[in-house]
C-alpha positions in Angstrom: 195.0 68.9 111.1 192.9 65.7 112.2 193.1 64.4 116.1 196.3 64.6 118.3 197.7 61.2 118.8 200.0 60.6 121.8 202.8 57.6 121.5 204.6 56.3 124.4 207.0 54.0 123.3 210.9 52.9 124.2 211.3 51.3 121.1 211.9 54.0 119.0 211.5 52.2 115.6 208.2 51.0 116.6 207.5 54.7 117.1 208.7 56.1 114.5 206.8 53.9 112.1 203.6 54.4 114.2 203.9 58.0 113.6 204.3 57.4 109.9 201.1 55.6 109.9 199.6 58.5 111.7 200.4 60.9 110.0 199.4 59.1 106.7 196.3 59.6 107.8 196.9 63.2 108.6 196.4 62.8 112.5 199.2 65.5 114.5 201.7 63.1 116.5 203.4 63.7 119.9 206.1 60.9 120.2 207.7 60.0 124.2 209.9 57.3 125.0 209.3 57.4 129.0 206.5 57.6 131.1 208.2 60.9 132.9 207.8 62.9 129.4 204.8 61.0 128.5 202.7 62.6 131.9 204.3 66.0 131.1 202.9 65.4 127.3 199.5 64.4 128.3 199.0 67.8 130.3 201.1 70.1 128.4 200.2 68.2 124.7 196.2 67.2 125.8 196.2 64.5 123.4 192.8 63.3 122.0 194.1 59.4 122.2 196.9 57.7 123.0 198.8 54.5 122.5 200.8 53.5 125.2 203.4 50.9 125.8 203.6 49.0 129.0 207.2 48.1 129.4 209.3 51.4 129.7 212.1 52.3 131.6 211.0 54.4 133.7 207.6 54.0 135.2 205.4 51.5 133.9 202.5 52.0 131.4 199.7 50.9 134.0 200.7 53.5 136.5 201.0 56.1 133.7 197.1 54.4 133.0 196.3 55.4 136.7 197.4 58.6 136.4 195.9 59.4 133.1 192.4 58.0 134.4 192.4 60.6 137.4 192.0 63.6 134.8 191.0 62.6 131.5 188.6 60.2 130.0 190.7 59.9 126.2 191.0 57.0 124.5 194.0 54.6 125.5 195.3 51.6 123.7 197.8 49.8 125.4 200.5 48.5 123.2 202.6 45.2 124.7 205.2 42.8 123.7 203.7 40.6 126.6 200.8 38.3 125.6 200.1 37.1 129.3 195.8 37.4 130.3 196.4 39.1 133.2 198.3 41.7 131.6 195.4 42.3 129.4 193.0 42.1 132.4 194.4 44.5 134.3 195.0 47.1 132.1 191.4 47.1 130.8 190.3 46.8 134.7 192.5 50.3 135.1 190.6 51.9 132.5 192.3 50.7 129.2 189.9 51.1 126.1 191.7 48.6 123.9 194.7 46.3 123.8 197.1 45.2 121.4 199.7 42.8 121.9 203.4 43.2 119.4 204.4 42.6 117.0 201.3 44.0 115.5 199.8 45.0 112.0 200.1 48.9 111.6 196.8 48.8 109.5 194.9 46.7 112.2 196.4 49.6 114.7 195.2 52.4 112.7 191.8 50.8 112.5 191.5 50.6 116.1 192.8 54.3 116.2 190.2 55.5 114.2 186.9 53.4 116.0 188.5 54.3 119.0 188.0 58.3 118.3 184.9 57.7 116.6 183.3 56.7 119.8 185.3 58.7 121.6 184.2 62.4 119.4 180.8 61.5 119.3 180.4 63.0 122.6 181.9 66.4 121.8 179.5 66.4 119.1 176.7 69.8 119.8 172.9 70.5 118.7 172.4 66.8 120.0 168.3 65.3 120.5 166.8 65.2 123.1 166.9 61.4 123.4 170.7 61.5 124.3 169.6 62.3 128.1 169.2 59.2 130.3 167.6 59.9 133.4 165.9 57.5 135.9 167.0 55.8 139.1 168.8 58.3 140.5 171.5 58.1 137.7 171.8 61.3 134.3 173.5 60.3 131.1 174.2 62.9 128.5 175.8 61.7 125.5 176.1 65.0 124.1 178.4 65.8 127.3 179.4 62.5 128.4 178.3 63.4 132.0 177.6 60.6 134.3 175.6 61.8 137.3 174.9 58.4 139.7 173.0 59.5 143.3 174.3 63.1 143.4 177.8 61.7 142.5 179.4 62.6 139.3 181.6 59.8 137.7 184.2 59.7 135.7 183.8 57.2 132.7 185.9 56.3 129.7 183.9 55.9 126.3 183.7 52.5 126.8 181.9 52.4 130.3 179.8 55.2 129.0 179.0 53.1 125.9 177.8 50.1 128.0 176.0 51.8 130.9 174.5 53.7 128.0 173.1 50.5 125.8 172.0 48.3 129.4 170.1 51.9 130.0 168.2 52.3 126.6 167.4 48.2 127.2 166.3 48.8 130.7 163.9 45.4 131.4 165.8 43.3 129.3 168.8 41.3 129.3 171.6 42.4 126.9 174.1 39.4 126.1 177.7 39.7 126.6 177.9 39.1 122.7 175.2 42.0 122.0 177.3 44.3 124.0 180.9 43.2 122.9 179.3 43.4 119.0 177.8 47.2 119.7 180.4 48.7 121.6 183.5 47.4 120.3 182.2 47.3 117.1 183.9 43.6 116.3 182.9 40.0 115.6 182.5 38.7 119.2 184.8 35.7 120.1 184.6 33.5 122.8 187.6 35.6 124.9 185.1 38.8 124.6 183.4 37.5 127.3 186.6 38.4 129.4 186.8 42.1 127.7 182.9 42.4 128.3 183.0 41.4 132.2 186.2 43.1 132.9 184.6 46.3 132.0 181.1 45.5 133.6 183.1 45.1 136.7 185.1 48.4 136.5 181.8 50.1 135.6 180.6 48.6 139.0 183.0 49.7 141.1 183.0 53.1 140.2 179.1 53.2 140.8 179.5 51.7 143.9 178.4 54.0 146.7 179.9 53.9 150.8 178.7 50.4 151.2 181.0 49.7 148.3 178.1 47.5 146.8 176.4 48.4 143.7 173.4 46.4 141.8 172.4 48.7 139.0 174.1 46.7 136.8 172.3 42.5 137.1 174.1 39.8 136.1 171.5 37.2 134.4 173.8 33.9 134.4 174.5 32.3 131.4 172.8 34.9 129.7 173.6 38.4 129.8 173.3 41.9 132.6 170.2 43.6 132.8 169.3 47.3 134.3 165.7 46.7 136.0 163.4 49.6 134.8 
């Protein structure tokens, strides 16, 4: 059986044609319609990605986002009826990986699925080069166990943030345009409302590097042109 695929979703209909989708493509389903079941899922279940509405009737899919975060780095698309920027800010800024608003194509879903665990199985992957360790200023990436060591602190990143720190890294010296970066990582043309997805999780990535002063500048922003790591 291919990948584990969780799906949090009131709208049963929805769901149930999701999961047919799914498991077209021979990927094992777990179907919730709350966010109580859908926490005891993601622990009992340990999905390998999950798509996850944000209106339920229960708790919210942000907060089930939060709590997901604390524990596990898995892919999460956020599925929404709501088409409001914030909405979409803020659930990349809690560590979404991708968003897609309803009512949506199925076959645009399942292609986001399957990049989605691309990236994110990459990392699982063994007998990996040497050339997937990172290691200067005080901060160790290792792609072949997506561990994120920053000044003696280990952090937890979603394939996304790892994907970016990773490519500003391997550039170190030069400065990496928000459309190089949107095009690499995401793996889609880049639009002018990338820029928002690209800075939203520059920020995140910041914050979680930040050390007591709550400051971080690994990470430069070059103005009107791109972020740079400084060798």
């Amino acid at each position: 059986m291919g990948s584990k695929v969780l799906i949090v979703d009131d709208e049963r209909e929805i769901a149930d044609v999701v999961e047919l989708y799914l498991k077209n493509e021979n990927y094992q389903v777990v179907k919730c319609y709350n966010g109580r079941d859908a926490l005891e899922a993601v622990e009992k279940e340990k999905p390998d990605l999950a798509l996850l509405d944000v209106m339920l009737p229960d708790i919210d899919g942000f907060t089930i986002l939060q709590k997901i975060r604390e524990k596990y780095t898995f892919p999460v698309i956020m599925l929404t009826a709501k088409t409001e920027y914030m909405d979409k800010i803020n659930g990349l800024t809690l560590g979404a990986d991708d968003y897609i608003a309803k009512p949506f194509n199925p076959l645009e879903l399942m292609a986001r699925v399957k990049a989605q665990l691309r990236r994110s199985t990459k990392y699982n992957e063994g007998n990996r080069p040497q050339e997937d360790i990172i290691d200067f200023g005080g901060l160790f990436l290792n792609r072949n166990t997506h561990e994120c060591i920053y000044n003696e602190r280990e952090l937890t990143l979603t394939p996304i943030e790892f994907d970016i720190l990773w490519i500003l890294c391997e550039n170190r010296g030069q400065v990496i345009s928000s459309e190089q970066l949107f095009e690499q990582v995401w793996k889609e043309k880049y639009y002018k409302n990338s820029n928002n997805t690209v800075m939203v999780h520059i920020r995140h990535l910041r914050e979680k590097m930040s050390g007591p002063t709550g400051k971080s500048d690994f990470i430069k922003t070059v103005w009107g042109v791109g972020y740079r790591v400084e060798k």
